[in-house]
BADOSE-882647 format. One record per residue (C-alpha): residue in three letters; x, y, z. Coordinates in steps of 0.02 Angstrom, whole numbers. Example, Ala and Ser with C-alpha at 12.3 -4.5 7.8 and 13.67 -1.06 7.14 Angstrom:
BEGIN
+--------+--------+--------+--------+
! drengu !     c1 !     c2 !     c3 !
+--------+--------+--------+--------+
!    ALA !    615 !   -225 !    390 !
!    SER !    684 !    -53 !    357 !
+--------+--------+--------+--------+
***
This chain:
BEGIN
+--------+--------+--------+--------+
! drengu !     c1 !     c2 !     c3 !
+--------+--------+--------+--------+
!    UNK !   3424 !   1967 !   -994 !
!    UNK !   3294 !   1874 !   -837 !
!    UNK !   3382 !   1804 !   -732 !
!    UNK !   3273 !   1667 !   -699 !
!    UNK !   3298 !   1474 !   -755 !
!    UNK !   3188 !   1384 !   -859 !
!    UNK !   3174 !   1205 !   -850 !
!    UNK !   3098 !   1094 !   -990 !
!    UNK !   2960 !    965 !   -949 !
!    UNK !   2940 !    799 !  -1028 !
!    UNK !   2812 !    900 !  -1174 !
!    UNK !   2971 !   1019 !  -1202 !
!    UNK !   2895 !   1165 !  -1107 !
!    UNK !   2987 !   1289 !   -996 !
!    UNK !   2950 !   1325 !   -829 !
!    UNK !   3016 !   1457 !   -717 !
!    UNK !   3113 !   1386 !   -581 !
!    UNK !   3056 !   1498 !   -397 !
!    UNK !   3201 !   1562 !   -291 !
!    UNK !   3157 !   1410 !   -162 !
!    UNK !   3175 !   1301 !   -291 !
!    UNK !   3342 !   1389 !   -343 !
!    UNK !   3416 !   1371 !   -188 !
!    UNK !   3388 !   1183 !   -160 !
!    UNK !   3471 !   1153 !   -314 !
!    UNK !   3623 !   1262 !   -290 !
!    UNK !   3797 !   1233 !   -211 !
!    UNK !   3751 !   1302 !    -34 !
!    UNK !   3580 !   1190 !    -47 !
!    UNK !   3682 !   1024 !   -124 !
!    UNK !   3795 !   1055 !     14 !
!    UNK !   3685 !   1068 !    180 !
!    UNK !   3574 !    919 !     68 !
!    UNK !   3701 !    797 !     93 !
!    UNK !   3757 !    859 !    285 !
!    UNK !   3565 !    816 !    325 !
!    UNK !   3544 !    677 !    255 !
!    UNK !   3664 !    558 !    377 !
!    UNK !   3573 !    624 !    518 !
!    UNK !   3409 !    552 !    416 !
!    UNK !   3444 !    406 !    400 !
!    UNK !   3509 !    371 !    592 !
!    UNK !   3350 !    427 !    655 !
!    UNK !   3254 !    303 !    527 !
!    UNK !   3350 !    158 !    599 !
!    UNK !   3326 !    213 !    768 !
!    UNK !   3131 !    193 !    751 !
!    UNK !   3157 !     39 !    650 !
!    UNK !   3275 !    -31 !    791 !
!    UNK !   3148 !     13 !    927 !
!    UNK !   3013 !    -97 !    911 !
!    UNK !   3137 !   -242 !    870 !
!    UNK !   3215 !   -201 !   1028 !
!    UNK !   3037 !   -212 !   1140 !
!    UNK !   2991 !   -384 !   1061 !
!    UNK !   3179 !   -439 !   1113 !
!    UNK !   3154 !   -369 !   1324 !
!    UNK !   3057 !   -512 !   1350 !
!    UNK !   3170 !   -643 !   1287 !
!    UNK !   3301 !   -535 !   1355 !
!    UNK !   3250 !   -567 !   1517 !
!    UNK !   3202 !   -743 !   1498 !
!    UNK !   3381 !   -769 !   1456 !
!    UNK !   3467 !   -668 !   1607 !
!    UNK !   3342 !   -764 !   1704 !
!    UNK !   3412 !   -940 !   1637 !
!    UNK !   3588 !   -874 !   1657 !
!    UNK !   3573 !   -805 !   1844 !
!    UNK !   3515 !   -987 !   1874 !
!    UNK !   3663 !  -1065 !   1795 !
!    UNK !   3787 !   -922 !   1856 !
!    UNK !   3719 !   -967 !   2042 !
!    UNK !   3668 !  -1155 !   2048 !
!    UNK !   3711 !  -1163 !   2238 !
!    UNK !   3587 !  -1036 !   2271 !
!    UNK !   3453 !  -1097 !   2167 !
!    UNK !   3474 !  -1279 !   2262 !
!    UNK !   3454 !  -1206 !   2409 !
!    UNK !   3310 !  -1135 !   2364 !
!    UNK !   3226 !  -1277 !   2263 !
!    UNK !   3275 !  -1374 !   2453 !
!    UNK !   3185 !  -1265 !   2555 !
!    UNK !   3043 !  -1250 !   2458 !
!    UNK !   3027 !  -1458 !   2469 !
!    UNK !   3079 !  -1440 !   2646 !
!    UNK !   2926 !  -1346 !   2683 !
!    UNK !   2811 !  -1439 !   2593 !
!    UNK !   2862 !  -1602 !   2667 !
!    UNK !   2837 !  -1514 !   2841 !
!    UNK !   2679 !  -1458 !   2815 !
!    UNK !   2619 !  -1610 !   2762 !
!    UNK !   2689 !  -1697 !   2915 !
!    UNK !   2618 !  -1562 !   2998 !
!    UNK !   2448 !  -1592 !   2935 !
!    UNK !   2456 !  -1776 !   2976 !
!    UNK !   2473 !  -1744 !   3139 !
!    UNK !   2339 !  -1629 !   3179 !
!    UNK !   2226 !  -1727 !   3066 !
!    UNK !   2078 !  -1761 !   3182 !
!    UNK !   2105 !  -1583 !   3250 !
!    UNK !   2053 !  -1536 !   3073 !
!    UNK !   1921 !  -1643 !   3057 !
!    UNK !   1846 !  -1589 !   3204 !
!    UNK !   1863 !  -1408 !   3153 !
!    UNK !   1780 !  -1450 !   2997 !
!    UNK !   1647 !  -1536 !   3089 !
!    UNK !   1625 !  -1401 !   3187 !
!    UNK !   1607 !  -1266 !   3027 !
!    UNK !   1493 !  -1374 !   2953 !
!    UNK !   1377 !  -1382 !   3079 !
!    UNK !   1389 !  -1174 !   3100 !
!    UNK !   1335 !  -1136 !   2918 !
!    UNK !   1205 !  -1270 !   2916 !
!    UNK !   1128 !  -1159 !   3099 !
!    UNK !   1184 !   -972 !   3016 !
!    UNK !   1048 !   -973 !   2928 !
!    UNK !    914 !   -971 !   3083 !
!    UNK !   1016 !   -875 !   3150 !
!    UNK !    983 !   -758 !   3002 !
!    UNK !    810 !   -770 !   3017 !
!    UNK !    788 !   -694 !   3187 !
!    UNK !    907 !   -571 !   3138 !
!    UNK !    783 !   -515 !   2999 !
!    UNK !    654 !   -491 !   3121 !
!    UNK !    746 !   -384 !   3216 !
!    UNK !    833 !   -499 !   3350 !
!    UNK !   1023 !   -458 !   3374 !
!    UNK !   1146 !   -591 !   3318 !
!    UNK !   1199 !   -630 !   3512 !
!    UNK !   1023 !   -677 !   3556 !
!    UNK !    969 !   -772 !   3405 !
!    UNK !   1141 !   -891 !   3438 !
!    UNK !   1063 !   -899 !   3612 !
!    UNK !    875 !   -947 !   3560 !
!    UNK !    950 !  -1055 !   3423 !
!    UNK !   1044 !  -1157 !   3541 !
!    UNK !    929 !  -1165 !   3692 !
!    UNK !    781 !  -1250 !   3532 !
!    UNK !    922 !  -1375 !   3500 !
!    UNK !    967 !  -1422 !   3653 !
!    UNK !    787 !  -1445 !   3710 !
!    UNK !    757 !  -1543 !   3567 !
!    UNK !    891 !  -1663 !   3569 !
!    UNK !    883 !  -1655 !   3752 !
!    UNK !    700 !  -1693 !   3755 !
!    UNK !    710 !  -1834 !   3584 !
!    UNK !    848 !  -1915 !   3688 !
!    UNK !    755 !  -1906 !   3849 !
!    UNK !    621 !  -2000 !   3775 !
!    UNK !    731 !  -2118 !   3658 !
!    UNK !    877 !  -2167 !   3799 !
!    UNK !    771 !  -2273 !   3923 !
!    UNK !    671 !  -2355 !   3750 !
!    UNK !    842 !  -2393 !   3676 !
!    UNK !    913 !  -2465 !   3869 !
!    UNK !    768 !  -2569 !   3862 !
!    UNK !    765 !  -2637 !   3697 !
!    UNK !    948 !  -2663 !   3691 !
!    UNK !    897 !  -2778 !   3861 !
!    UNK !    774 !  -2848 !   3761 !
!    UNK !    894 !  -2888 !   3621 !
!    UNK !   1018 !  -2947 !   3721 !
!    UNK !    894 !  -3073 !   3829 !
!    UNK !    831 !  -3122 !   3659 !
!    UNK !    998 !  -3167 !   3549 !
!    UNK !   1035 !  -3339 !   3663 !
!    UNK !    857 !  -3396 !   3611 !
!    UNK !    869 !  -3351 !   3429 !
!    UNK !   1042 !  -3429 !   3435 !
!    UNK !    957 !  -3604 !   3524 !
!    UNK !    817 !  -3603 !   3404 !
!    UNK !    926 !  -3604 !   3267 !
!    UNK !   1039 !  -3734 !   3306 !
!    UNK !    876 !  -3854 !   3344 !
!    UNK !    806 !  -3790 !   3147 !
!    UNK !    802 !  -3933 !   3039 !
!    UNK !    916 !  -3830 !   2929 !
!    UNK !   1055 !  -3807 !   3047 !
!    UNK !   1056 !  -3995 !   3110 !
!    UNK !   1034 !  -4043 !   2902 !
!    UNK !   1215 !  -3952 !   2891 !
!    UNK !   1286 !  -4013 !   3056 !
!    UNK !   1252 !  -4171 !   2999 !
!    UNK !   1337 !  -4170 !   2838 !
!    UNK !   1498 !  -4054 !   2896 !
!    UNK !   1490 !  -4070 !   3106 !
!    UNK !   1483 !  -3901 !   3143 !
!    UNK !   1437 !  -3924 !   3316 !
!    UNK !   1593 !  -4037 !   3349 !
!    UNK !   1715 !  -3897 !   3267 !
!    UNK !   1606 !  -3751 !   3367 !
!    UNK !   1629 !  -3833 !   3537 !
!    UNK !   1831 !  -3870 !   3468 !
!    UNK !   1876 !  -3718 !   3407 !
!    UNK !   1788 !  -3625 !   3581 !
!    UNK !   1911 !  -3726 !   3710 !
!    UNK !   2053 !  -3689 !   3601 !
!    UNK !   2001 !  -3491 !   3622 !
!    UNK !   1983 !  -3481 !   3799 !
!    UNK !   2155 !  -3614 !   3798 !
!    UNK !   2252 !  -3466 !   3745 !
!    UNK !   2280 !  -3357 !   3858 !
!    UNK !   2353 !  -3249 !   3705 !
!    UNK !   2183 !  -3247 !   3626 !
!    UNK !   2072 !  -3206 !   3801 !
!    UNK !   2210 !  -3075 !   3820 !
!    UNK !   2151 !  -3011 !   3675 !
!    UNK !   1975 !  -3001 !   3688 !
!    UNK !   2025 !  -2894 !   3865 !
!    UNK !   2142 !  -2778 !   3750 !
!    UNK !   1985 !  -2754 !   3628 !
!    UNK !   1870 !  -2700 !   3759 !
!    UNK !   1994 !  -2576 !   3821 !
!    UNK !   2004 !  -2499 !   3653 !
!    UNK !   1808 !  -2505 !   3616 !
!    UNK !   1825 !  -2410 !   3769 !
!    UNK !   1949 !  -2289 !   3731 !
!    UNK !   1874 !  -2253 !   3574 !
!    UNK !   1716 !  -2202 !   3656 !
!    UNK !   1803 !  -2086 !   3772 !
!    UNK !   1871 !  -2000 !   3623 !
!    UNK !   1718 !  -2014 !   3528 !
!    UNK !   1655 !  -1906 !   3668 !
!    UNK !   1791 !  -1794 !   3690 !
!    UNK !   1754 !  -1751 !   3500 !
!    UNK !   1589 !  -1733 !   3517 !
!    UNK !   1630 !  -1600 !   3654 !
!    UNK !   1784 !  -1525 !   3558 !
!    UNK !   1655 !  -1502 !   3403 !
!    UNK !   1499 !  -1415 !   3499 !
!    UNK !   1626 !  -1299 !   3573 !
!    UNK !   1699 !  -1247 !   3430 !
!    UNK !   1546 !  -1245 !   3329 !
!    UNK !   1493 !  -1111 !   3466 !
!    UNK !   1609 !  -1013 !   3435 !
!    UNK !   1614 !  -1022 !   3233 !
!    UNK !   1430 !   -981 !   3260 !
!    UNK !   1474 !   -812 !   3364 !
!    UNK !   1626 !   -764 !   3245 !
!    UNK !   1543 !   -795 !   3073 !
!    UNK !   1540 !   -629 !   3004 !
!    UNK !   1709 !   -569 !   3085 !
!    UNK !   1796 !   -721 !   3007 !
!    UNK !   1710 !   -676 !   2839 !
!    UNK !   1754 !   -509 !   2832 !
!    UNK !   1956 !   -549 !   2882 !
!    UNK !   1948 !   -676 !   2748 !
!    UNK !   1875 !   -540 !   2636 !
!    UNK !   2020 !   -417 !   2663 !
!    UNK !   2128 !   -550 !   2598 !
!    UNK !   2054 !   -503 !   2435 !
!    UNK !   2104 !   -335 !   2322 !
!    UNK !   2002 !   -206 !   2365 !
!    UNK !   1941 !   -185 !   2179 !
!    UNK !   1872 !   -358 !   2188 !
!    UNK !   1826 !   -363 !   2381 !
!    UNK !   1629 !   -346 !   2312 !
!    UNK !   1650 !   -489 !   2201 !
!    UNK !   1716 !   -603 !   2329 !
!    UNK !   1595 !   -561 !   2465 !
!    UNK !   1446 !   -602 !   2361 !
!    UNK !   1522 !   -778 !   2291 !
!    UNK !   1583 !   -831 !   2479 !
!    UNK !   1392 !   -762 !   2537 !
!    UNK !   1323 !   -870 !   2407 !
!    UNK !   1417 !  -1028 !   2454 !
!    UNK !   1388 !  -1025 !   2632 !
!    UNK !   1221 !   -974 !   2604 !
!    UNK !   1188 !  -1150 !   2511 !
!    UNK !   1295 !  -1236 !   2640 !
!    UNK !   1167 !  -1197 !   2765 !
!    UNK !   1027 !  -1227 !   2671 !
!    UNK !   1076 !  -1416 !   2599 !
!    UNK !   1094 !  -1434 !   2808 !
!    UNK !    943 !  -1383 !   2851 !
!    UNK !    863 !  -1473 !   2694 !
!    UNK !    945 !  -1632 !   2743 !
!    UNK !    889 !  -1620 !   2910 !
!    UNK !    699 !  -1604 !   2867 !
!    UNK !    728 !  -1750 !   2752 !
!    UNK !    796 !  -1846 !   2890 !
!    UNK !    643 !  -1806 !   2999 !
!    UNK !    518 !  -1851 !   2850 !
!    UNK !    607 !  -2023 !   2832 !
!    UNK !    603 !  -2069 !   3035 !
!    UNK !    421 !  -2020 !   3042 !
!    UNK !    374 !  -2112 !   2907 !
!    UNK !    497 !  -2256 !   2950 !
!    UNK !    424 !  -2263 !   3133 !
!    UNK !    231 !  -2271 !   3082 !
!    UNK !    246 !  -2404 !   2956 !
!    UNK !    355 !  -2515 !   3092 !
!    UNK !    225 !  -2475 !   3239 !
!    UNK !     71 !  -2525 !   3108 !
!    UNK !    177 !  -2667 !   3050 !
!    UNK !    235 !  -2713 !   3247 !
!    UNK !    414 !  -2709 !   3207 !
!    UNK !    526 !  -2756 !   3363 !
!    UNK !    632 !  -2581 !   3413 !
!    UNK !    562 !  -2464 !   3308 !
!    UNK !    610 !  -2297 !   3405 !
!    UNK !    783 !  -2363 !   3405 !
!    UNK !    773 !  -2418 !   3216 !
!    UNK !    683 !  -2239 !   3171 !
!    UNK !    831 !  -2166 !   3262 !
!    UNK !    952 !  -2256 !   3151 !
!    UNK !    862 !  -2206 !   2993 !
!    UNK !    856 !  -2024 !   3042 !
!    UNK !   1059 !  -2042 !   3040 !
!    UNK !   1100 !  -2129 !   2896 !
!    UNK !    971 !  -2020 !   2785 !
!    UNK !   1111 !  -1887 !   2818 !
!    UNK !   1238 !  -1992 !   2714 !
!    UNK !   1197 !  -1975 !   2519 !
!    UNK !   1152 !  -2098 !   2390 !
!    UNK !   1169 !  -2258 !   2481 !
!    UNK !   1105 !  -2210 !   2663 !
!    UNK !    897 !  -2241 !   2637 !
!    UNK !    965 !  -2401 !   2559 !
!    UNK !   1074 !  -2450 !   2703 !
!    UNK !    924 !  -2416 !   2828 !
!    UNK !    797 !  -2508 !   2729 !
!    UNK !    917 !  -2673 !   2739 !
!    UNK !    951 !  -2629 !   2915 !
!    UNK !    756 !  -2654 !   2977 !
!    UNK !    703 !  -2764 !   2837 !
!    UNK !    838 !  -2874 !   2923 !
!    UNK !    762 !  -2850 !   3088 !
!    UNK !    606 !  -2859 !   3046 !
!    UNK !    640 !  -3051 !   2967 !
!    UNK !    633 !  -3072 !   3180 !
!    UNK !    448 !  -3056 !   3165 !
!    UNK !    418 !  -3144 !   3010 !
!    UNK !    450 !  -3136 !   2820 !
!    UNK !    269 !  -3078 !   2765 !
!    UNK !    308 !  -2914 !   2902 !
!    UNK !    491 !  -2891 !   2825 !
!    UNK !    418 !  -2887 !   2640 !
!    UNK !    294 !  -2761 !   2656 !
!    UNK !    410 !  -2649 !   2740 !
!    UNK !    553 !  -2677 !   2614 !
!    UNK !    412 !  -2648 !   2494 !
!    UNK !    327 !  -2486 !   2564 !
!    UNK !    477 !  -2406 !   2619 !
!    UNK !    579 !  -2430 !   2432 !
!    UNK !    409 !  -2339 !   2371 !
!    UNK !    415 !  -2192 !   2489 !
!    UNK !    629 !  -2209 !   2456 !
!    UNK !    563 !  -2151 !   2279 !
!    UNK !    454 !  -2029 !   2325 !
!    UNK !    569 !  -1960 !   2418 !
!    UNK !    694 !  -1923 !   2285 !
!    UNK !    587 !  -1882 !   2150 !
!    UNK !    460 !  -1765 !   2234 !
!    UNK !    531 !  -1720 !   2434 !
!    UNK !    709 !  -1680 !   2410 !
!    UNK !    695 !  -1581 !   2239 !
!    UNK !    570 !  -1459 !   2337 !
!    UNK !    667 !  -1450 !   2499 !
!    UNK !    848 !  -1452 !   2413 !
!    UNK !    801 !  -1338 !   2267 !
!    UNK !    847 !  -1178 !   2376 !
!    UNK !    998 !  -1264 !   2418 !
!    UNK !   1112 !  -1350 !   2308 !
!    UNK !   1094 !  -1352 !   2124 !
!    UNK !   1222 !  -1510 !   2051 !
!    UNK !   1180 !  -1648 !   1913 !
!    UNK !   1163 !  -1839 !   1980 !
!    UNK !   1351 !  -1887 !   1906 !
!    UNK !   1437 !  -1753 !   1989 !
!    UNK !   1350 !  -1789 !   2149 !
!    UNK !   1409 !  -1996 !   2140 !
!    UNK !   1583 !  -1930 !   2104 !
!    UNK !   1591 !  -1800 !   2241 !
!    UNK !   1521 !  -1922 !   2370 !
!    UNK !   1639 !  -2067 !   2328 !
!    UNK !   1789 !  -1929 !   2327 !
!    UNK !   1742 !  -1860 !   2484 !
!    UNK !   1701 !  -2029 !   2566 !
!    UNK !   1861 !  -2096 !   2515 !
!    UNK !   1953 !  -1930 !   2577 !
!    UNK !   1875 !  -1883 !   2749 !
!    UNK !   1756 !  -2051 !   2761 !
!    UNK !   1554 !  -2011 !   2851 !
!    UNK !   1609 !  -1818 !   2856 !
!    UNK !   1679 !  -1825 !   2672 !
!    UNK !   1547 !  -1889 !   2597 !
!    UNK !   1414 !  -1768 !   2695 !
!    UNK !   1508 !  -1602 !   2648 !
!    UNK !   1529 !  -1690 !   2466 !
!    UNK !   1390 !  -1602 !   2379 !
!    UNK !   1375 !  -1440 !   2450 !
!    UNK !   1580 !  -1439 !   2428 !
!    UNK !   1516 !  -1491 !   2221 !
!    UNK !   1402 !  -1345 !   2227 !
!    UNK !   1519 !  -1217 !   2295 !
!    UNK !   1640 !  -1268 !   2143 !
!    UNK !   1519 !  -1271 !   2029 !
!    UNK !   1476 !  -1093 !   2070 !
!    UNK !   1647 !  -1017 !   2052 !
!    UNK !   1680 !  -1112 !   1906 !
!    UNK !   1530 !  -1033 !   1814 !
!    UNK !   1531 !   -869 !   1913 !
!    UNK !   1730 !   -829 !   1858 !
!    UNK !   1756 !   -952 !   1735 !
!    UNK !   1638 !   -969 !   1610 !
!    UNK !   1590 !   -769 !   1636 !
!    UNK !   1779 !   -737 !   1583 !
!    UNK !   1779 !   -834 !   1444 !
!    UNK !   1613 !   -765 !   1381 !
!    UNK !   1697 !   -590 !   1353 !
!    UNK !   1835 !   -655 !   1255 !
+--------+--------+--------+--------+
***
């Protein structure tokens, strides 16, 4: 007789069962079946446990965090007080060494907007020390020489002015208009009244002596400024590149390339809206100046002086200097203050459709709302100085914002 098993399938058909087979289903097999399967089954919860227990660290941690904090609330306090403490300070800290700031500002300003010559006679071969020096010894000659030229004009027409102003004063209080509206509200009578009650109080003249001495000191620190700024910007000018590169190590080394090209970038427009603006300035004082000597405006060198500075402010600085002369230029007569309002508002056009694009296109690249918003912002923040370092500041924004920004969202 075989001693092999036969097992009957579902069709009634015996199989042979193989000694494998035989020994799974026997005692010994049963018995070391059951002894395994325990063990089984722990390691299947294990694994099932395990990523249950991952997704859990986090809030695991979250929690310990929360309780720490409620375990030690004098600690956290203290903390959460220094932290204020500090920021108060530095604030107060900042208030007090506000001009210092500005004036440091200033200063940078004006040492990107002159980098960039500086640049230039580096890339034909001139070393960095000697193109600061031929950079500076230009600009002094030329402001030197302009005010040379403009400082005994401007003495003299002041005098002029100031000979004038009783005479325009005396031939408008003998207009028929004036003595129409003297006659009607006696504004002569209250004039010479309200004059003997000033110089009555001795409060009032004591005044007037208190607000000379402070038009006074505030030119004395006007010009200690001036000098604190060309100082410094000397020696931003020198440093540049050293205090680039320090401020580069600030960055991870891995993205040290990244920065360098996006702070190389910025400063690179900074200086070129400076130098833009500058040339625009020139092209509105020339232009300015010939139509006031053809027109015989009264102080034009000092008038195309005033529009070279306030072309530097944006937006509303041509405006400003077209009522400026227009106003002075109703000294010589109406018809001569019309044609200038007239032909300078043309060229004011001109100028901002066709000169600035070309000049400014190297420069700064920002749309016409942003640039209204970042003037008023920065005029409101820093005043003249805010509202000149407004757009470039825009542009520089602008730049990171679609550089990191916008590139990092594109790979998402």
């Amino acid at each position: 007789m075989s001693t092999e098993e036969h097992v009957e399938d579902a069709g009634g058909n015996s199989t042979p069962k193989t000694p494998t087979e035989e020994s799974k289903t026997g005692p010994l097999g049963k018995l070391m079946h059951k002894l395994a399967k325990p063990q089984q089954e722990t390691q299947q919860e294990t694994q099932s446990k395990a990523p249950s227990a991952e997704a859990g660290s986090g809030v695991a941690t979250t929690t310990a965090k929360a309780q720490s904090v409620i375990q030690r609330p004098i600690y956290f306090g203290f903390m959460l007080t220094l932290g204020v403490g500090a920021a108060i300070g530095l604030y107060f800290i900042a208030s007090s060494v506000s001009q210092l700031l500005i004036w440091m500002l200033t200063a940078l300003f004006i040492a990107l907007g002159l980098d960039p010559v500086v640049r230039f006679l580096q890339a034909r071969k001139i070393p960095r020390p000697a193109g600061i020096l031929i950079t500076l010894v230009v600009l002094i000659a030329a402001v030197g020489g302009f005010f040379a030229t403009l400082i005994p004009t401007i003495v003299d027409q002041t005098s002029q002015l100031v000979q004038s102003a009783p005479g325009w004063i005396q031939d408008f209080l003998n207009s028929d208009f004036f003595k129409q509206i003297d006659t009607q509200f006696q504004l002569r009578d209250r004039l010479n009244d309200e004059v003997q009650k000033f110089f009555g109080n001795t409060q009032a003249v004591g005044g007037v002596f208190g607000g000379v001495l402070n038009v006074g000191s505030t030119v004395a620190n006007g010009l200690f400024g001036t000098l604190i700024v060309v100082v410094l910007s000397l020696y931003f000018l020198a440093s540049l590149p050293a205090m680039k590169g320090w401020a580069y190590q600030l960055a991870p080394k891995s993205r040290r390339p990244r920065v360098e090209k996006l702070s190389e970038q910025i400063t690179q427009s900074v200086g070129n809206y400076v130098i833009g603006q500058a040339a625009v300035a020139v092209l509105n004082a020339i232009f300015a100046f010939i139509v006031m000597s053809i027109l015989g405006v009264p102080f034009s060198i000092l008038l195309a002086f005033l529009v070279a500075l306030f072309a530097f402010v944006p937006l509303v600085g041509g405006v400003i200097a077209l009522v400026l002369v227009s106003l002075v230029a109703l000294t010589d007569s109406w018809q001569t203050a019309v044609i200038y309002l007239v032909l300078y508002a043309v060229y004011l056009q001109f100028e901002a459709y066709f000169v600035s694009p070309r000049i400014m296109q190297r420069a700064v690249s920002v749309p016409g709302a942003v640039v209204v918003v970042a003037v008023i912002a920065g005029g409101t923040l820093l005043g003249v100085l805010g509202a000149l370092i407004a757009i470039p500041t825009a542009a520089a924004i602008m730049l990171l914002i679609r550089e990191i920004f916008i590139t990092r969202q594109d790979k998402l």
